[in-house]
ROLUM-986963 format. One record per residue (C-alpha): x, y, z; residue in three letters. Coordinates in steps of 0.5 Angstrom, whole numbers, padded with zeros to 4 digits, always signed. Each point is the difference from the previous one (the first is absolute). Example, Ala and Ser with C-alpha at 12.3 -4.5 7.8 and 13.67 -1.06 7.14 Angstrom:
2
+0025-0009+0016ALA/+0002+0007-0002SER/
% end
This chain:
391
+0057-0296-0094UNK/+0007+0003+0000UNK/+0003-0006+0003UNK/-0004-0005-0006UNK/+0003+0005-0005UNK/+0007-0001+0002UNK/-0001-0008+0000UNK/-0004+0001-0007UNK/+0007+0003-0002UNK/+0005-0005+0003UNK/-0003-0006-0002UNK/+0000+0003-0007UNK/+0007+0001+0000UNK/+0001-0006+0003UNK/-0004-0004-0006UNK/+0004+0005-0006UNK/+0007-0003+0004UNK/-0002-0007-0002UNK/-0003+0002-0006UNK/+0006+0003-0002UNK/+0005-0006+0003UNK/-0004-0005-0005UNK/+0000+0005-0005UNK/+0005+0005-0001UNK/-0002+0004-0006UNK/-0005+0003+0003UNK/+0004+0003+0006UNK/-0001+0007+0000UNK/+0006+0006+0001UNK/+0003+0002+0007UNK/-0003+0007-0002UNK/-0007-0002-0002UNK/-0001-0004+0006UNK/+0002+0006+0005UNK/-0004+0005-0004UNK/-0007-0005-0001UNK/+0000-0001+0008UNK/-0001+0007+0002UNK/-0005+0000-0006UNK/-0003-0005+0003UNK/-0001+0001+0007UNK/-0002+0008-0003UNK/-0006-0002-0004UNK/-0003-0005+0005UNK/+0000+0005+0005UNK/-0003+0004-0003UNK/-0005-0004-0004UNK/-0001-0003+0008UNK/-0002+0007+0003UNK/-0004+0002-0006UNK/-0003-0006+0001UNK/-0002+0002+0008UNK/-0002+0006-0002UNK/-0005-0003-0005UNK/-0003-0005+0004UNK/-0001+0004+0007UNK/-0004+0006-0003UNK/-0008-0002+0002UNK/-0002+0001-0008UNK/+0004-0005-0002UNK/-0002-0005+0006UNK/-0004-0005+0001UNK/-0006+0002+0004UNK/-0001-0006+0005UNK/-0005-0001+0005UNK/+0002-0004+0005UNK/-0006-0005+0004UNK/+0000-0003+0006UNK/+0001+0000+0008UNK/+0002+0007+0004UNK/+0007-0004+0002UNK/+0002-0003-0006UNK/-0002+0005-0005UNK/+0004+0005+0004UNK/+0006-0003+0000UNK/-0001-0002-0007UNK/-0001+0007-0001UNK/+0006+0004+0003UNK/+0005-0005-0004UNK/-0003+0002-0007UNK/+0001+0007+0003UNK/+0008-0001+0001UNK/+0000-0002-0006UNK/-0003+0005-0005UNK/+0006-0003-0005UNK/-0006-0006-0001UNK/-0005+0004-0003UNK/-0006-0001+0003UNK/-0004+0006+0003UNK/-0004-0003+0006UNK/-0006+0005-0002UNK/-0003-0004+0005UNK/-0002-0006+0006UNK/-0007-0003+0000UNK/-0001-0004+0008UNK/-0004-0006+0000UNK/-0005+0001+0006UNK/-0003-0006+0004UNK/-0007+0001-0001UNK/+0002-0001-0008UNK/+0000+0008-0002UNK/+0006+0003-0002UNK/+0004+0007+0002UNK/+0003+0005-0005UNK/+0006+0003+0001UNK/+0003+0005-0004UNK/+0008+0002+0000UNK/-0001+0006-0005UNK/-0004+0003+0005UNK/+0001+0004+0007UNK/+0000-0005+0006UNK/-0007+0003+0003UNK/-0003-0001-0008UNK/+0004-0006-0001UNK/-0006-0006+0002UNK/-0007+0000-0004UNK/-0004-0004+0005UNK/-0002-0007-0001UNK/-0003-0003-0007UNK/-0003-0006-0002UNK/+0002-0006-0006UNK/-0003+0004-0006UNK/+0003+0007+0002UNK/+0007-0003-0001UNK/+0000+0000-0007UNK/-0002+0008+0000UNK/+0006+0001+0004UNK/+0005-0003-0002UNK/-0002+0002-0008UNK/-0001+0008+0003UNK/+0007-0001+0002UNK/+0004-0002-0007UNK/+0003-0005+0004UNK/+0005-0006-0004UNK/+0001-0005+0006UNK/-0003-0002+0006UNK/+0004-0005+0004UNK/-0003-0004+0006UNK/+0004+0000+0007UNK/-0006-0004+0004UNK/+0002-0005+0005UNK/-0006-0003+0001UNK/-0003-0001-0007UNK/-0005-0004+0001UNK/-0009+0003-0001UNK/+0005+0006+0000UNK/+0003+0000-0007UNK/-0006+0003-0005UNK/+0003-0006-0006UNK/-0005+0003-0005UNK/+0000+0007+0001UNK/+0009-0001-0001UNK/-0002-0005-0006UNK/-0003+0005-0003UNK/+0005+0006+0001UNK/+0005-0005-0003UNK/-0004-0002-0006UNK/+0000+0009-0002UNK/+0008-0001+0001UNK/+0001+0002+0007UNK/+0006-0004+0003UNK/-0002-0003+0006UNK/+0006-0002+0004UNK/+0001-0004+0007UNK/+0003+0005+0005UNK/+0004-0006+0002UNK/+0003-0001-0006UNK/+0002+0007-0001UNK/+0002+0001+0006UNK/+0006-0004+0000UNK/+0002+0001-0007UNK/+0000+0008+0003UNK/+0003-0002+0007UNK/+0004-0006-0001UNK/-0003-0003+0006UNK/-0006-0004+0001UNK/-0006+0004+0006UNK/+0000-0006+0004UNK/-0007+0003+0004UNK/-0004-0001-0007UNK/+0004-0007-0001UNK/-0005-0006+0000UNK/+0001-0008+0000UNK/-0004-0001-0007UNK/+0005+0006-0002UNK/+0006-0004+0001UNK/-0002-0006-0002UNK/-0002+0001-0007UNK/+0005+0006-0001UNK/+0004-0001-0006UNK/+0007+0001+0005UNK/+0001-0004+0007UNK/+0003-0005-0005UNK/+0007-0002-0001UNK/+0002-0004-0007UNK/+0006-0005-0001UNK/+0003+0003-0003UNK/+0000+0007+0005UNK/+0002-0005+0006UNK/+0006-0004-0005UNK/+0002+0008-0001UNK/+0000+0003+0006UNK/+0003-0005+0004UNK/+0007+0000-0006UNK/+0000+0007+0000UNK/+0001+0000+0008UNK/+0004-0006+0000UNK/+0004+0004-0006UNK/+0001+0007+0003UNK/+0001-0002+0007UNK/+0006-0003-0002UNK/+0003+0005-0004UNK/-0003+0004+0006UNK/+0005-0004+0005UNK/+0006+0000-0004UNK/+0000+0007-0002UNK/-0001+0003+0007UNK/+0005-0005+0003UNK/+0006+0005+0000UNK/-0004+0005+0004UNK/-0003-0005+0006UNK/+0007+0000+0004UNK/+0000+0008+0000UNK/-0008+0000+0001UNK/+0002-0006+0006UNK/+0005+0005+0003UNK/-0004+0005-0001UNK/-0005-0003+0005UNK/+0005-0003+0005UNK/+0004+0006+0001UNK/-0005+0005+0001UNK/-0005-0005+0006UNK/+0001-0006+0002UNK/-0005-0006-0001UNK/-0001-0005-0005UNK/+0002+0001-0008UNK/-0006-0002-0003UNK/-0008+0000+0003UNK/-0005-0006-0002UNK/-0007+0002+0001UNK/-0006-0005+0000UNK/-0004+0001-0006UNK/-0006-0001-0003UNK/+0001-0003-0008UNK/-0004-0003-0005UNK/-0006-0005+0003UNK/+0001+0002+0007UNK/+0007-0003+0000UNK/+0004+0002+0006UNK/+0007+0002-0002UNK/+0006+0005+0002UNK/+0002+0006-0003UNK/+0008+0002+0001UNK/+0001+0007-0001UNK/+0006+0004+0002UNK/-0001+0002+0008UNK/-0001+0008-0002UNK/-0003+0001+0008UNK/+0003-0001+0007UNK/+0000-0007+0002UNK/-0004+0000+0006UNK/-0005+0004-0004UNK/-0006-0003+0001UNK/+0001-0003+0007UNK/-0004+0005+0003UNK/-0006+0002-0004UNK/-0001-0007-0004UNK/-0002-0001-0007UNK/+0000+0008-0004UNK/+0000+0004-0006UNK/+0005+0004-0002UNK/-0001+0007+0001UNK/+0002+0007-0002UNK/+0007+0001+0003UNK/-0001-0006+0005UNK/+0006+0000+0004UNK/+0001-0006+0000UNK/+0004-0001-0008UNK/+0007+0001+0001UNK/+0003+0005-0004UNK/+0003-0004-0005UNK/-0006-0005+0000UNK/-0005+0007-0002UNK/+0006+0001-0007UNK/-0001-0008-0001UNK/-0008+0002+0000UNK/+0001+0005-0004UNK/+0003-0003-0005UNK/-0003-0008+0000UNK/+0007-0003+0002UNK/-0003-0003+0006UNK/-0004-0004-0005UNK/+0005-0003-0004UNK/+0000-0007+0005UNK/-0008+0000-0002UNK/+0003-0002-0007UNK/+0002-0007+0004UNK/-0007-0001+0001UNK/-0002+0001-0007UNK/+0005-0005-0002UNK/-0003-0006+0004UNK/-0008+0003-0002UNK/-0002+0002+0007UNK/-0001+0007-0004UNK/+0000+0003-0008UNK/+0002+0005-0001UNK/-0006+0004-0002UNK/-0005-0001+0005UNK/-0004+0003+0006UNK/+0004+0002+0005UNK/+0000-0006+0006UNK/-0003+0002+0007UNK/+0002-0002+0007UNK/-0004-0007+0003UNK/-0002+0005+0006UNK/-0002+0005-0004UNK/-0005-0005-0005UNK/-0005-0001+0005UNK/-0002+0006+0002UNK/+0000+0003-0007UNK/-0004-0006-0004UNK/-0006+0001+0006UNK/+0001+0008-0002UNK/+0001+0001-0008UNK/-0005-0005-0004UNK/+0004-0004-0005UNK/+0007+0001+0003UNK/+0001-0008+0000UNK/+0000+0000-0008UNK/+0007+0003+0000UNK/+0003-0006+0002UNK/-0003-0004-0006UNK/+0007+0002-0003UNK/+0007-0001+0002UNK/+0002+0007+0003UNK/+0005+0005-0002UNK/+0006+0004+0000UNK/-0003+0005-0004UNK/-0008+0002-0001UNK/-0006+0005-0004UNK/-0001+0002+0007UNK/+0008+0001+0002UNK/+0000+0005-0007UNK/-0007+0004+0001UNK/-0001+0001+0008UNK/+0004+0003+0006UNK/+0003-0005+0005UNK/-0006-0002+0005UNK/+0000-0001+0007UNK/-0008+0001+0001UNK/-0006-0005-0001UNK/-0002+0006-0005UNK/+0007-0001-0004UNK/-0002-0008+0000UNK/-0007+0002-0003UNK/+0004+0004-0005UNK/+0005-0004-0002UNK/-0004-0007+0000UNK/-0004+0005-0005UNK/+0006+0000-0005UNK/+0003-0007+0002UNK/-0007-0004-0002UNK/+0000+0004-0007UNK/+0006-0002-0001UNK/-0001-0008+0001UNK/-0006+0002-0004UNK/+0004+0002-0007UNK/+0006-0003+0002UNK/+0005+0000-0007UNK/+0007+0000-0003UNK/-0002+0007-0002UNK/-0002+0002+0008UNK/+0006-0003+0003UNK/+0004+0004-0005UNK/-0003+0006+0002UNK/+0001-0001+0007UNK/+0007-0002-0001UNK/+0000+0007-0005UNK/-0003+0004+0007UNK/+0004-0004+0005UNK/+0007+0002-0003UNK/-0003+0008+0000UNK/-0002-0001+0007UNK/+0006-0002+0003UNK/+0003+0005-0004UNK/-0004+0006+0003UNK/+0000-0004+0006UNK/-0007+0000+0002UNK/-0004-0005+0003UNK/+0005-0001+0005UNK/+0000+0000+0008UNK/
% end
């Protein structure tokens, strides 16, 4: 929220400045700008925290109940919980049993009080009206002979939200649970589409910043190539198989931040913590993305976007396409510099890191926009900044 209040007032500032350069009588003073802006950032804090304060008390949120399987209704809950800030009050789950009954849980209660037992259709309805409850939201994997359509029609003709676990889901986390993912999903969803105009976008937008990008770093590559020479001996720049858009095959150049004889031992692998194998000024370089700045080259010529998936080693696609489901729908966009799971997650060198991080990369292919690329730019600048993510 911080960050969105600070992007809210820096874009209206800019938007008076040119209202102002086209319309000079109604500038304002020096002083009246120094004095608004404090003002400003005060009040919105205030009415933000207040707003808070509000909105995460139990009277004022919305009893929701959540139905569906044991898996997924657990992870659906334990996000609503870390974030009390939504307003909704999980009062409790109703799991889907094989044989067509139904098990209550209770959250308000003790965990040896918690379940009810099993019940049938009918009882349904006294249960959730006993409960006040305002939303119930559908987290079943399989919904098919399991998803009682009347009863939910009903619930909702009364004013009660039914909503798609799925949906919400992504919406709170900002990736999409790919366990609970399926085909017909992904076919008829309203994402997963690139439009003319996204595609014309991206593509003058990379060309645009990559060229201004080279020319402004350009008087800092002889120190960068220096830095490197004298400190290990090996070459400059490091071209590295990747994995593009349709399955393309291309070479990723980078600045050499490891030894040169850094993989002729163990072969193909992650980076790790501290691995001894990045020299000392390669972990600066890391620290800072200067060793990406080649990749711009790359952007230049369209073997990657600005924005986009993070592009993978080939050794490595193998084997995680036949361990993680979908992973292949990453290459259905051109790679890029930058990501939404660059800006959301740590640095991964785990299968289970891969899983995560296919997560936030298929929500953004999903949604892809100006408006999202905007703000992955917005986070990136902040991450190199407070240097995280690197490694």
């Amino acid at each position: 929220v911080l960050t969105r209040l600070v992007q809210v007032l820096g874009a209206v500032s800019i938007l008076l400045a040119f209202v102002y350069y086209f319309y000079p009588p109604l500038e304002l003073g020096r002083g009246i700008v120094l004095i608004g802006l404090p003002v400003a950032i005060f009040v919105l804090a205030l009415w933000r925290g207040l707003f808070f304060v509000l909105n995460r008390h139990s009277q004022f949120a919305e009893r929701t109940i959540i139905f569906g399987d044991e898996a997924s209704s657990s992870r659906l809950l334990q996000e609503l919980k870390s974030r009390p800030e939504l307003g909704l009050r999980v009062v409790g789950r109703i799991l889907v049993s094989g044989n067509g009954s139904y098990e209550l849980h209770y959250e308000s209660r003790s965990p040896a009080d918690a379940s009810l037992g099993t019940i049938k259709d009918k009882e349904l309805t006294t249960a959730i009206g006993e409960q006040r409850v305002n939303r119930i939201i559908v987290a079943l994997e399989e919904r098919r002979g399991r998803l009682p359509v009347e009863l939910l029609l009903s619930m909702k003709s009364r004013g009660i939200l039914v909503q798609d676990g799925i949906e919400l889901y992504e919406k709170v986390t900002g990736k999409i649970p790919i366990e609970s993912l399926r085909l017909g999903t992904l076919l008829f969803s309203s994402g997963f589409r690139l439009s003319r105009f996204l595609v014309i976008y991206k593509r003058l937008a990379s060309i645009v910043v990559s060229i201004i990008g080279l020319v402004l770093t350009l008087p800092l590559l002889p120190f960068v190539a220096l830095a490197i020479k004298l400190t290990s001996p090996g070459r400059l720049l490091y071209h590295q198989k990747r994995v593009g858009r349709n399955d393309a095959i291309f070479y990723c150049h980078k600045f050499r931040t490891m030894r040169a004889d850094a993989e002729a031992d163990t072969g193909p692998t992650w980076a790790d913590d501290q691995d001894p194998r990045i020299t000392s000024v390669g972990r600066f370089l890391r620290m800072t993305r200067l060793d990406e700045i080649p990749q711009l080259w790359n952007v230049l010529v369209g073997e990657m976007s600005l924005v986009g998936p993070r592009p993978e080693r080939p050794e490595f696609i193998e084997w995680l396409t036949k361990e993680i489901p979908y992973y292949s729908l990453r290459h259905t966009v051109r790679p890029g510099i930058t990501g939404w799971a660059q800006v959301r997650y740590r640095y991964g060198n785990t299968i289970d890191d891969s899983r995560e991080k296919l997560r936030y990369d298929l929500f953004y292919i999903k949604n892809m926009s100006v408006g999202l690329d905007v703000l992955i730019l917005f986070d990136t600048v902040k991450t190199i900044l407070l240097g995280r993510g690197a490694r």
